[in-house]
C-alpha positions as CSV (number, residue, x, y, z in Angstrom):
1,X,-23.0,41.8,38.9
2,X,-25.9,40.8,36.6
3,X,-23.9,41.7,33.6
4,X,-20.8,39.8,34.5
5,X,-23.4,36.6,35.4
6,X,-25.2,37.5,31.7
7,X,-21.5,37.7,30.1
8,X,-20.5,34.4,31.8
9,X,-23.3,32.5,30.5
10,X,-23.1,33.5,27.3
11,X,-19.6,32.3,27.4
12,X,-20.9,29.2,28.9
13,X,-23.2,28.6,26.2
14,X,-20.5,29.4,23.5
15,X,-18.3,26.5,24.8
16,X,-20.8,24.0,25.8
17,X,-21.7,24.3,21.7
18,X,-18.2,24.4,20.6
19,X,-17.6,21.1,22.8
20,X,-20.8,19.5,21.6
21,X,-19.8,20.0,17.8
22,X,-15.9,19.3,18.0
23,X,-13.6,17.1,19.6
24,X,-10.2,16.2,19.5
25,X,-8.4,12.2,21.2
26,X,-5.3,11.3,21.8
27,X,-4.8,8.0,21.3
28,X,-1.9,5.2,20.5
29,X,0.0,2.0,21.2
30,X,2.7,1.1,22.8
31,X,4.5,-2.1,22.1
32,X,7.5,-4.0,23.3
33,X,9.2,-7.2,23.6
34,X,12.8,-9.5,24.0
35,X,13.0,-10.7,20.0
36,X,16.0,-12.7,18.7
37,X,15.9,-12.1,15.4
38,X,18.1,-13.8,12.3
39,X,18.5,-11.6,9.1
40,X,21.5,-13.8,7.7
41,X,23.9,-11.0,8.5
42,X,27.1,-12.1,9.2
43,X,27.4,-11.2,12.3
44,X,24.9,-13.5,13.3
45,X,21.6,-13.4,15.5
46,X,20.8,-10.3,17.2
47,X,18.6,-10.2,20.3
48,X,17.4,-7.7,22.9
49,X,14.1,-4.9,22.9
50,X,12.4,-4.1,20.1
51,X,8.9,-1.8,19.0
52,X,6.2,-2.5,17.3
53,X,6.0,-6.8,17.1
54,X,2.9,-7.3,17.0
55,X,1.7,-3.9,16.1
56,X,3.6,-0.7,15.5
57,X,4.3,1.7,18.3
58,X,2.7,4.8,17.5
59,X,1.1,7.9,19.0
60,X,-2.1,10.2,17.1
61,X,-4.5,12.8,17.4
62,X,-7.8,12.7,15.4
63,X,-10.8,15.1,15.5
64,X,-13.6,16.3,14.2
65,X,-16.1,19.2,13.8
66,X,-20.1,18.7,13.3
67,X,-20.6,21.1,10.4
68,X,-24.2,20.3,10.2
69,X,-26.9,18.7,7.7
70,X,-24.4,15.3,8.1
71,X,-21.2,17.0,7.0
72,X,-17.9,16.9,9.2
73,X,-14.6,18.0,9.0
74,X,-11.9,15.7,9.9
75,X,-7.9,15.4,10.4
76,X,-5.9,12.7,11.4
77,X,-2.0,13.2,12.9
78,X,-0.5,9.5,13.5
79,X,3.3,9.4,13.9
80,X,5.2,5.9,14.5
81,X,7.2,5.6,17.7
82,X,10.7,3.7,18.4
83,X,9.5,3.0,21.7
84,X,12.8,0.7,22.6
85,X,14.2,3.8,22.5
86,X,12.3,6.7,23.2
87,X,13.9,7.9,19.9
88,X,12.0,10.8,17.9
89,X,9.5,9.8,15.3
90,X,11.0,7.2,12.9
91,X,10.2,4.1,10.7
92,X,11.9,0.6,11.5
93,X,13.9,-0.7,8.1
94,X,12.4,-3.6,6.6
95,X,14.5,-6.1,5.9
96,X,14.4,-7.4,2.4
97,X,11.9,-5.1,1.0
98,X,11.4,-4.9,-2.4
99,X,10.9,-2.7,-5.3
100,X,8.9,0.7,-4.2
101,X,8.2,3.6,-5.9
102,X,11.6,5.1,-5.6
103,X,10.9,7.6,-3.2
104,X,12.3,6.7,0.0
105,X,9.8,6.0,2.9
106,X,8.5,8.9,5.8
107,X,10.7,8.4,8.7
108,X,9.9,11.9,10.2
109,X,7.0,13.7,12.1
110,X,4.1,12.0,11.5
111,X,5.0,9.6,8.8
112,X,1.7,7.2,9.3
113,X,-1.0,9.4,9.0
114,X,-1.4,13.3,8.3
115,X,-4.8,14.2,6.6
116,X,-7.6,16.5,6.8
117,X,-10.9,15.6,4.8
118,X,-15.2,15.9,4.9
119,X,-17.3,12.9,5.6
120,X,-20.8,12.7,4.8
121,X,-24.2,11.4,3.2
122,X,-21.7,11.1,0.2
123,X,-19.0,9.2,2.0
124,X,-15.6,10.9,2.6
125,X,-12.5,13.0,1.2
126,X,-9.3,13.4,2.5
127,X,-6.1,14.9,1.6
128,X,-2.4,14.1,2.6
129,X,-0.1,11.1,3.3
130,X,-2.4,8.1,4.0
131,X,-3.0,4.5,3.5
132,X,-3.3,3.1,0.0
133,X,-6.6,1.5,-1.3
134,X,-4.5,-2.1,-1.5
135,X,-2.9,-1.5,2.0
136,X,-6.4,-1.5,3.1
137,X,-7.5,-4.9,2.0
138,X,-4.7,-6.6,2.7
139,X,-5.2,-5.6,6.3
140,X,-8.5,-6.7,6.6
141,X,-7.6,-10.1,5.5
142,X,-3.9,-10.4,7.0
143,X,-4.7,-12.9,10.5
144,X,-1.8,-10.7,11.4
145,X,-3.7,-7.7,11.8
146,X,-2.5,-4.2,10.6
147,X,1.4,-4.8,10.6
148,X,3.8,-5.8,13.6
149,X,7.4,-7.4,12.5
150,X,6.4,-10.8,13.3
151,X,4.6,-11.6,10.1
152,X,2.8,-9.1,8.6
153,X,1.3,-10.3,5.0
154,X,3.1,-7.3,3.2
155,X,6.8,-8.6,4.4
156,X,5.9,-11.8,1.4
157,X,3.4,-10.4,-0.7
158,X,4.4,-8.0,-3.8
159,X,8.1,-9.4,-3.5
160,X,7.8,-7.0,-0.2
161,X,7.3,-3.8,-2.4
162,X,4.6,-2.6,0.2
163,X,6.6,-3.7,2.8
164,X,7.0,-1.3,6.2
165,X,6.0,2.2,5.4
166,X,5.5,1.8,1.6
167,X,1.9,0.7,2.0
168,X,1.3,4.4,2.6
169,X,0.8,7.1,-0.3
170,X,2.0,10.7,0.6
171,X,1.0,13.9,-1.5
172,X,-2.5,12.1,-2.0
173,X,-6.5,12.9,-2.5
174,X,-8.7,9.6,-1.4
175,X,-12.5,9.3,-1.9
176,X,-14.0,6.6,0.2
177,X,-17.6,5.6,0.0
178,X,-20.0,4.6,3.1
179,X,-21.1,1.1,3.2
180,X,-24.3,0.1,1.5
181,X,-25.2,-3.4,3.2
182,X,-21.7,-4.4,4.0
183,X,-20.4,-2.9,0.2
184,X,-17.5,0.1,0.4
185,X,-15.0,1.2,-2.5
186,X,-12.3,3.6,-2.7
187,X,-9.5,5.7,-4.7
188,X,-6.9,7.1,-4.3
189,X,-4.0,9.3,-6.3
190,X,-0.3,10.0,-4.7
191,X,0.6,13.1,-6.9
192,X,4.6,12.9,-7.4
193,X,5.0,16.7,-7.8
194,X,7.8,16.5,-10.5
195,X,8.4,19.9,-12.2
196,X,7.3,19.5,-16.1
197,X,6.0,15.5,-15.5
198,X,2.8,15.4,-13.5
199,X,2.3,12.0,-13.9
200,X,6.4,11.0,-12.6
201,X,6.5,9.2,-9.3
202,X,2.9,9.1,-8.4
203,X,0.8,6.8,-7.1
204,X,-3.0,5.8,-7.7
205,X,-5.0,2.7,-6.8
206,X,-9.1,1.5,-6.4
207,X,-10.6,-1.1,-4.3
208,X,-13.6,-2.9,-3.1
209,X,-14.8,-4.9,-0.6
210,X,-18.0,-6.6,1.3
211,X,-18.2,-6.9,4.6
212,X,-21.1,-8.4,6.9
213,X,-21.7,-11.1,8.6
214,X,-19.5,-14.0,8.7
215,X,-18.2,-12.8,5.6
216,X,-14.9,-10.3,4.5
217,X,-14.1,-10.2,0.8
218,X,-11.5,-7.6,-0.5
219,X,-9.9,-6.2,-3.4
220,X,-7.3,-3.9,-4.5
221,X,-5.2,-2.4,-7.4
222,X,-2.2,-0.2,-6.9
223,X,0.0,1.1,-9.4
224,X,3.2,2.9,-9.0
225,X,5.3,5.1,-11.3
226,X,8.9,4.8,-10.4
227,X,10.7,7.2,-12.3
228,X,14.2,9.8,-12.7
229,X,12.6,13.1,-12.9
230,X,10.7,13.3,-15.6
231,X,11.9,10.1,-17.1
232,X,9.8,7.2,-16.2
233,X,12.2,4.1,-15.8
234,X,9.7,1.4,-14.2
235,X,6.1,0.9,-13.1
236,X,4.9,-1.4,-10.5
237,X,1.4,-3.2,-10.8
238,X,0.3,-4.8,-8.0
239,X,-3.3,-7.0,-7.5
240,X,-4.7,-8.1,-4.6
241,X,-8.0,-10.8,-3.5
242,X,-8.7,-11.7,-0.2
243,X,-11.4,-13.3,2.0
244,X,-12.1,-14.2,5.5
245,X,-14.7,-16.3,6.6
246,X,-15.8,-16.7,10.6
247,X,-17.2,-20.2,11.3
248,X,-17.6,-19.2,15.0
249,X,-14.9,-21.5,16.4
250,X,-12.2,-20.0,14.1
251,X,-11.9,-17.5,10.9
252,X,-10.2,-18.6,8.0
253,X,-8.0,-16.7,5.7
254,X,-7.0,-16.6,2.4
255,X,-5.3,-14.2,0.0
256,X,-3.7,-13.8,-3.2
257,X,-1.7,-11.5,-5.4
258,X,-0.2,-10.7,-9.0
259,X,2.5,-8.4,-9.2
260,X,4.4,-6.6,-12.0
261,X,7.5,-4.9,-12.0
262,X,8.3,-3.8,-15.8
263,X,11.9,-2.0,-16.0
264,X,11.8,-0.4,-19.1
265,X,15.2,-0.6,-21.1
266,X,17.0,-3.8,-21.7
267,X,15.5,-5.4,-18.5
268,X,12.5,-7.6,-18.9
269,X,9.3,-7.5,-16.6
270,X,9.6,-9.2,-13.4
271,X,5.7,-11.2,-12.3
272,X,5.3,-12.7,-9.2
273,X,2.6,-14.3,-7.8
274,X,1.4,-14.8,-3.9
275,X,-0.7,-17.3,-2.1
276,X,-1.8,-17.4,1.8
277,X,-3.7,-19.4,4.2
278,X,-4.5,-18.1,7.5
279,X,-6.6,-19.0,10.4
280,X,-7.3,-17.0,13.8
281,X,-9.4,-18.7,16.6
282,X,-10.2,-17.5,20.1
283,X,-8.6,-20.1,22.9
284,X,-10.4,-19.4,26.0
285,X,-12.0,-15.9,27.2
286,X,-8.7,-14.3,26.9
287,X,-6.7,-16.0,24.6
288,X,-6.2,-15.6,20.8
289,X,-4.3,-18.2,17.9
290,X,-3.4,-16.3,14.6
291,X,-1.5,-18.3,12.2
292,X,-0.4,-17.9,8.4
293,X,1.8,-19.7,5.6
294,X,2.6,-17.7,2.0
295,X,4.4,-17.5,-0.8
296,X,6.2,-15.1,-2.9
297,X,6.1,-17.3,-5.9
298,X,8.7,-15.7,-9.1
299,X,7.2,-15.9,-12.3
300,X,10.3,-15.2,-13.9
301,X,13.1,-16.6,-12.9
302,X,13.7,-20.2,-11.8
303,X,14.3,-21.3,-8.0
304,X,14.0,-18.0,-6.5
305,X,10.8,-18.1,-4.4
306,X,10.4,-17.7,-1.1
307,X,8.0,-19.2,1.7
308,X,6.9,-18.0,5.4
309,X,5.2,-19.4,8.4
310,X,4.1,-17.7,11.2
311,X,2.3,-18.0,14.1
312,X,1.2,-16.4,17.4
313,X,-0.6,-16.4,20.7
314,X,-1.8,-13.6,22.7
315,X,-3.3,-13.1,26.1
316,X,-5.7,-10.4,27.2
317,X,-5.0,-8.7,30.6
318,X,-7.8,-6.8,30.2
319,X,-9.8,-4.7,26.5
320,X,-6.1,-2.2,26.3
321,X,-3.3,-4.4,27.4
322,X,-2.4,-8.1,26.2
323,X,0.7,-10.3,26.1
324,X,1.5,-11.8,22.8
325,X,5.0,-14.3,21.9
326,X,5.2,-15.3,18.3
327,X,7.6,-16.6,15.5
328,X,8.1,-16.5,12.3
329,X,10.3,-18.6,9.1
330,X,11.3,-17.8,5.7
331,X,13.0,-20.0,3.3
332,X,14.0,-18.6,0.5
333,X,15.1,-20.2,-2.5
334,X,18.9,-19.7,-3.7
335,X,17.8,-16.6,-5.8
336,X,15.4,-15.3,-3.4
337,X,16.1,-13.1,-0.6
338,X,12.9,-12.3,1.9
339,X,14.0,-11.3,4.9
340,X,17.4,-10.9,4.6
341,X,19.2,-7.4,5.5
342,X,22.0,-5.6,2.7
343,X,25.0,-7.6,1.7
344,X,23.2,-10.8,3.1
345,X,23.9,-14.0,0.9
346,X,21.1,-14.5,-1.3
347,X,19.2,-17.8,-0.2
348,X,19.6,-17.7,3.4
349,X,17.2,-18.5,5.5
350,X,15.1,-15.4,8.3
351,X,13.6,-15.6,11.5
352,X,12.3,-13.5,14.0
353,X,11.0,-14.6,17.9
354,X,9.4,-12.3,20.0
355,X,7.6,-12.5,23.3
356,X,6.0,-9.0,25.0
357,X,3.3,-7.1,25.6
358,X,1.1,-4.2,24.2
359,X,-0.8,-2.1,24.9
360,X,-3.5,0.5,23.5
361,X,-4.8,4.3,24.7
């Protein structure tokens, strides 16, 4: 009897220490609404229950293990969810997206997040398909948040290069620093793992930003090597500035971008240029008004930008669930097509209304 008590409280003591050091949460969102949504497809409007408006559906498991002296070890598994459908892990198309880095975006398993990395004293390093440096400050400017299909700011900016799932970088190594007084900066490298052309399809971007107080400035740089094999046929360039600043009644937001898509051959370099305004305010204890107009301004070519305005009111039912309705309009110019699906006529107009409710575990 006293050697099974001994053996059970060494046990005991095993798994209180391997609780106290580790530890694994599930956690997610679930989002749904009625949208009517135009696209300029021929058919017409189409309306009925969509995922992901304001945010993206999505389910995840992250953990970590106390390694001592301040160093951890931690993974992240985030997958996106077609909750309309309760279909298996997938990626809504974007419509109108532009330019990526010709590799088609994750629509399996977990296509948001899948890394596994060290934090510290000397920040932290992680390895796998993750969120881009640029991706990062864009979201931390955006009124919209981290995404949704009611106006996030990558649907306009970068001609909608980022747009959807391409903000992410698979195949990838990321080195993030801790903040020093509201200062952080990071890098990151999407290897494209083409057999005699290291450098062919890969990724790798850097940014900055400052956060504290009232204040949110950020920066970031991606660049993107599109190529055939080993045959590089276009690179994307893309720059991003942002700030917010909170006055107490409301935050404002503003943003802007320079993008470069040089085809190489007898096709020129395309520039664009992006501009946003932004402002979120609370409206009551429970309410919240996020607004936004931008631009997709071409460089190149004559009347073929685009412009959106968005805006949208949620409703906290309590800190996990909250009801939101929003809209959103794009005109585009007669050579621009934001927002409009495949085999749409160029110049048409998008819109997209939504009214549902969200919420977070």
């Amino acid at each position: 009897m006293k050697k099974s008590l001994l053996a059970l409280a060494v046990l005991g003591a095993f798994a209180g220490a391997a609780s106290a050091q580790s530890s694994v949460t599930v956690y997610g969102i679930v989002d749904m609404g009625v949208t009517s949504i135009d696209t300029g497809a021929t058919a017409g409007r189409t309306t009925g229950i969509t995922s992901g408006n304001q945010s993206a559906s999505r389910i995840g498991f992250k953990g970590t293990e106390d390694l001592g002296n301040g160093l951890k070890a931690n993974f992240v598994l985030e997958a996106t969810i077609a909750a309309d459908t309760g279909s298996t892990f997938s990626t809504p198309a974007v419509a109108g997206a532009g330019p990526n880095n010709g590799v088609a975006a994750s629509t399996g398993g977990f296509n948001r997040l899948s890394t596994v990395g060290l934090s510290g004293n000397f920040g932290a390093v992680n390895l796998g398909r993750q969120v881009s440096a640029i991706k990062d400050a864009y979201d931390a400017i955006d009124p919209f948040g981290d995404g949704g299909t009611i106006a996030p700011i990558s649907t306009m900016f970068f001609n909608g290069a980022l747009a959807g799932d391409f903000g992410r970088i698979s195949n990838s190594v990321k080195y993030s620093t801790n903040s020093f007084g509201g200062f952080k900066a990071q890098a990151a490298y999407g290897f494209g793992e083409t057999a005699g052309d290291t450098g062919a399809g890969s990724n790798y971007g850097f940014g900055a930003g400052y956060a504290n107080g009232p204040l949110n400035v950020q920066f970031g740089y991606h660049n993107q090597d599109r190529s055939t094999g080993v045959v590089q046929t276009a690179e994307n360039k893309l720059t991003f500035l942002g700030a917010s600043y909170n006055f107490g009644m409301f935050k404002l937001h503003g943003a802007y971008a320079d993008t470069k898509l040089e085809t190489f051959g007898p096709a020129a370099e395309t520039k664009y240029r992006n501009y946003l305004v932004g402002v979120s305010l609370p409206l009551g204890a429970a309410g919240n008004l996020m607004a936004s107009y931008s631009v997709n301004d071409n460089r190149t070519t004559n009347n073929a930008d685009a412009q959106k305005a968005a805006i949208m009111y949620t409703y906290d039912l309590s800190k996990r669930t909250n009801l939101y309705t929003g809209y959103s309009h794009t005109s585009n110019d007669n050579g621009s097509r934001i927002g409009l699906v495949a085999g749409a006529p160029v110049g048409e107009s998008a819109s997209a209304f939504a009214v549902g409710v969200r919420h977070k575990f």
